[in-house]
N, C-alpha and C positions, 0 to 999 in steps of 0.2 A: 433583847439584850444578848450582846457575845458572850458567850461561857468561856470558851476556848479559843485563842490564836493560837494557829501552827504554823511555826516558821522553817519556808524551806526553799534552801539557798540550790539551785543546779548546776553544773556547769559541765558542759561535754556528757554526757550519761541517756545516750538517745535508746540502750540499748534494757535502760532500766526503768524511768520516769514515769511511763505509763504507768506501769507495775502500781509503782509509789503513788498515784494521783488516785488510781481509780481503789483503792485502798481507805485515800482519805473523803474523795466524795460523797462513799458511802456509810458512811458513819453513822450511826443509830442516834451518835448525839446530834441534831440536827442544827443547833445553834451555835455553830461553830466557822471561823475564817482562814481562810487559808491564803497567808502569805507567802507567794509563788516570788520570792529571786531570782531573775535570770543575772547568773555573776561574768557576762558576756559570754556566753555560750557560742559556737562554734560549730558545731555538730546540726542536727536537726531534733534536737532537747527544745531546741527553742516552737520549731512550729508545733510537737507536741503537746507543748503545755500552752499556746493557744489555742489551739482545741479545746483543751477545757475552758478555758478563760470564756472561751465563746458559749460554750454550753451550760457553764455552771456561772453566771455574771455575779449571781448575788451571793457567794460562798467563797469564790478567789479573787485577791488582791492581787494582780499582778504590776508587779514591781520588776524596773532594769537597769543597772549600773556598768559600769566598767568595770573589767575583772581584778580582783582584790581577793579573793580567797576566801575561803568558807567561813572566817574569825568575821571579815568584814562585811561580806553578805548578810552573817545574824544581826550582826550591828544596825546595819543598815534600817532592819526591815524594823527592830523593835521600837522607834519612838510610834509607827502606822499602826504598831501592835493596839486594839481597843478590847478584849478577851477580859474578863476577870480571872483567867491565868494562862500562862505563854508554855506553851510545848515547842518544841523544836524535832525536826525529822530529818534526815542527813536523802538528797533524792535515788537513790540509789536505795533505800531500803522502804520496808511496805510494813503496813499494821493489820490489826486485826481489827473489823467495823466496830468491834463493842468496846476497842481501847476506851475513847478518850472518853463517853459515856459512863461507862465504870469507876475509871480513874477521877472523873471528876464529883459523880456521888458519892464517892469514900471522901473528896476534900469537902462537901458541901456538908454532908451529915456530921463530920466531926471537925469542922472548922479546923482547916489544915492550910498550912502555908506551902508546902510541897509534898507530895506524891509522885511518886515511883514504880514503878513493873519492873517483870523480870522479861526475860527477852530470850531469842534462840537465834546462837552462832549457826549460819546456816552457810557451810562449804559445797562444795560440789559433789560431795562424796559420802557427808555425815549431817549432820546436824548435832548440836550440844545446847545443852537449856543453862542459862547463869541465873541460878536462883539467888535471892536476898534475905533479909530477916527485917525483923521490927527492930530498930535500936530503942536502948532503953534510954540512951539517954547521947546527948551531941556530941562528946567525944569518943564515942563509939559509930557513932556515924562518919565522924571525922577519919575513923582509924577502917570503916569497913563497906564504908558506901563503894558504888560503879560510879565513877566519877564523870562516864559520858552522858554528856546531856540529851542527849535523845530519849531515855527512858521517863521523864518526869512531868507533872505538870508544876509551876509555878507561878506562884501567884505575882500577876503584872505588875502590883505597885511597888512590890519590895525591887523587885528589877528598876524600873523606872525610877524610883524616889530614892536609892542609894546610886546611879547612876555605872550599874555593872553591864562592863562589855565584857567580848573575848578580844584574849590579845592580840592584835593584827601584826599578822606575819611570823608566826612560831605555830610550830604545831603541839598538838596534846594543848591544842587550847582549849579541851572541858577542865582537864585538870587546873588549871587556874581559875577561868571561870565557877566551878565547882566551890575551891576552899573562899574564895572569896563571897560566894555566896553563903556559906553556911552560918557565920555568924549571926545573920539575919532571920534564920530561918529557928523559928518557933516548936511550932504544929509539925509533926510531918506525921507520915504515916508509907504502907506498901500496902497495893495488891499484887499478891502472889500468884500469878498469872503470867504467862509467855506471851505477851501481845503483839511485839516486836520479832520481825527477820530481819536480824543482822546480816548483810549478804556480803560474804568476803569475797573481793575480786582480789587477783593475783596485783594487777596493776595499780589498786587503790593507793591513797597516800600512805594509808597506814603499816599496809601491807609490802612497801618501798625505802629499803632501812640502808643509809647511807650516811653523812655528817653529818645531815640534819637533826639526827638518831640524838644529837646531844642538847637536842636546845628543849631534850625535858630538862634540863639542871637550868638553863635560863629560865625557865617558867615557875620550877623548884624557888628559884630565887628572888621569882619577882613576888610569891604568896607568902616567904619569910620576909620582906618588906616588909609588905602591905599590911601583916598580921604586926612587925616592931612600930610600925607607923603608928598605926591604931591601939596600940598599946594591949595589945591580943599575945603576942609572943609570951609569956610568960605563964597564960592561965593553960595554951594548948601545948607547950616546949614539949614535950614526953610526946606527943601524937603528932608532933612537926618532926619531929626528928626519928621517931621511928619508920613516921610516913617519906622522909627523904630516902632511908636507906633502904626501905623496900621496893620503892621503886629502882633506884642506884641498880641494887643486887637483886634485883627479881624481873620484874616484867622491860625495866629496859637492858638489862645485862643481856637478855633474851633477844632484842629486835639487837643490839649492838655486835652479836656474835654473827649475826646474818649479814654485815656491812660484808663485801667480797673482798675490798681492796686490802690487802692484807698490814700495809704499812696505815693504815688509815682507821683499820681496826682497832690493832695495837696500842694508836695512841686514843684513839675515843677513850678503851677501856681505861686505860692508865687515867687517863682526863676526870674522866668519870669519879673512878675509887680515889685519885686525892681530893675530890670536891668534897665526899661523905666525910672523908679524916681531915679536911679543913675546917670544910663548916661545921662538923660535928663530932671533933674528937676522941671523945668516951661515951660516942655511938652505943659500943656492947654493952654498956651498962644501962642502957635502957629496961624501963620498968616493962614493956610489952614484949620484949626480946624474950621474956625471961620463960615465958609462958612455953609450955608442948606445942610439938607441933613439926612436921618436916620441914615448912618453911624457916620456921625460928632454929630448929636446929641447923639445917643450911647457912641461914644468914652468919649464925654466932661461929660456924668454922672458919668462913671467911678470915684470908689472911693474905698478905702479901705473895705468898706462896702457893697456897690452895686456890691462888684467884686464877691464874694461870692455868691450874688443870680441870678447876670445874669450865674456862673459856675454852678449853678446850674438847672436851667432852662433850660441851654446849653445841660446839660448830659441828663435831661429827654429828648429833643429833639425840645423843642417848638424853639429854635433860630438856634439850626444846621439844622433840614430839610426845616424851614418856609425862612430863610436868608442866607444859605449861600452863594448862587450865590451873593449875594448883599455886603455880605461881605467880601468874597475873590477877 
């Protein structure tokens, strides 16, 4: 029996892949598959990961498409998925062999629908650990979970039997994937452990902040849907709407002040701030706003005025290197 699917989409990254594979081959958990996406790769990503293909026959799926992007790559691979729960691993980053073993006797022993690690930003220069907590209860997860899906185990039927993808062709596609998933999600639980290296490359998509920087308020807007569709919007409105603004004003204000072109900048932000005062009016009267904290006090000065000098402050550098961990 498969415990664990790990799905892991490639694409050009010859210089990482290994890294990534020989990470998951040796995994303590032994009953575990690993679905290898080549997303047309280009590079020599590709002859690497047949190497293992060859070596490891009975533990990788190797699976290959036409390139579609990382949304569609996980797509792809999850109906192949047979695991009684789906990880997902971005190739460019690596685990630690007692991950998925661990993570998934914390799901076995207490009958959990999802499980979670903590993981370590690993730059060129530092390393930083993103620790988590146990929520006590779903809209506290809603309001404080890491919303990348690389961290998690999840159990395959809720995936497959509510029929949840990521959105092809927008980025911050966990963030959508994420709130869409959570309704569903029961049981959860964390082990409180760094299992994950996060490897920040300069070039990566995430790390590459240009107009595309705005299509988190697209993705913002397709999980307010999905949540009015489902008749959801009203039980989570106080945790949708805080969680629109703090992204707005926190972690993407941040990747938005780093766009270079300066006329291009200007209007993202503007774009941005009238979408929270569109779609959310009397935003500051939110119930979680209300709470301590540097971030919430940050948020509540915001103002038509003060938007412009913390965007600027932001570009010299004094609030992206001093806070960002704080505020993303």
């Amino acid at each position: 029996m498969i415990k664990v699917s790990i799905i892991v989409p490639f694409y050009n990254v010859e210089n990482y892949i290994e890294k990534c594979l020989q990470s998951l081959v040796n995994q303590t958990l032994k009953d575990i598959e690993i679905l290898l996406v080549n997303d047309g790769s280009q590079d020599k990503s590709e002859a690497i990961a047949k190497q293992f293909v060859e070596k490891y026959p009975n533990k990788i799926v190797y699976l290959t498409k036409e390139n579609g992007g990382l949304s569609d790559a996980r797509n792809y691979a999850i109906p192949y998925a047979k695991g009684e729960y789906i990880a997902f691993l971005d190739s460019d980053d690596y685990v630690e062999t007692n991950m998925y073993e661990e993570m998934y006797h914390k799901a076995k022993q207490e009958d959990l629908d999802y499980v979670e690690c903590d993981f370590l930003w690993e730059y060129p220069d530092k390393t930083l650990e993103s620790k988590g907590k146990q929520y006590s209860n779903k809209k506290e997860m809603f309001l404080y979970t890491r919303v990348v899906a690389w961290n998690k185990l999840i159990k395959r039927e809720i995936i497959q039997n509510n029929h949840l993808e990521f959105p092809k062709g927008y980025r911050y596609e966990d963030v959508e994937f994420f709130y869409k998933l959570l309704p569903f999600i029961h049981h959860y639980g964390i082990v409180q452990k760094p299992f994950i290296h996060y490897v920040q490359r300069e070039n990566s998509i995430s790390n590459v902040q240009n107009t595309r920087t705005k299509e988190m308020i697209d993705v913002l807007g397709h999980v307010i849907t999905y949540y009015k569709t489902n008749n959801l919007f009203e039980e989570y409105k106080e945790e949708i709407e805080y969680t629109y603004a703090r992204y707005i004003l926190c972690s993407s204000m941040l990747r938005m002040v780093m766009i270079e072109n300066k006329k291009e900048r200007k209007e993202i932000i503007q774009f941005a701030w009238e979408s929270l005062n569109t779609q959310f009016p009397n935003w500051k009267k939110n119930l979680y706003l209300k709470d301590k904290g540097l971030k919430n006090l940050y948020m509540r000065s915001v103002n038509h005025l003060t938007l412009k000098l913390y965007t600027s402050l932001a570009r010299m550098g004094f609030v992206r290197d001093k806070l960002q961990e704080k505020f993303i």
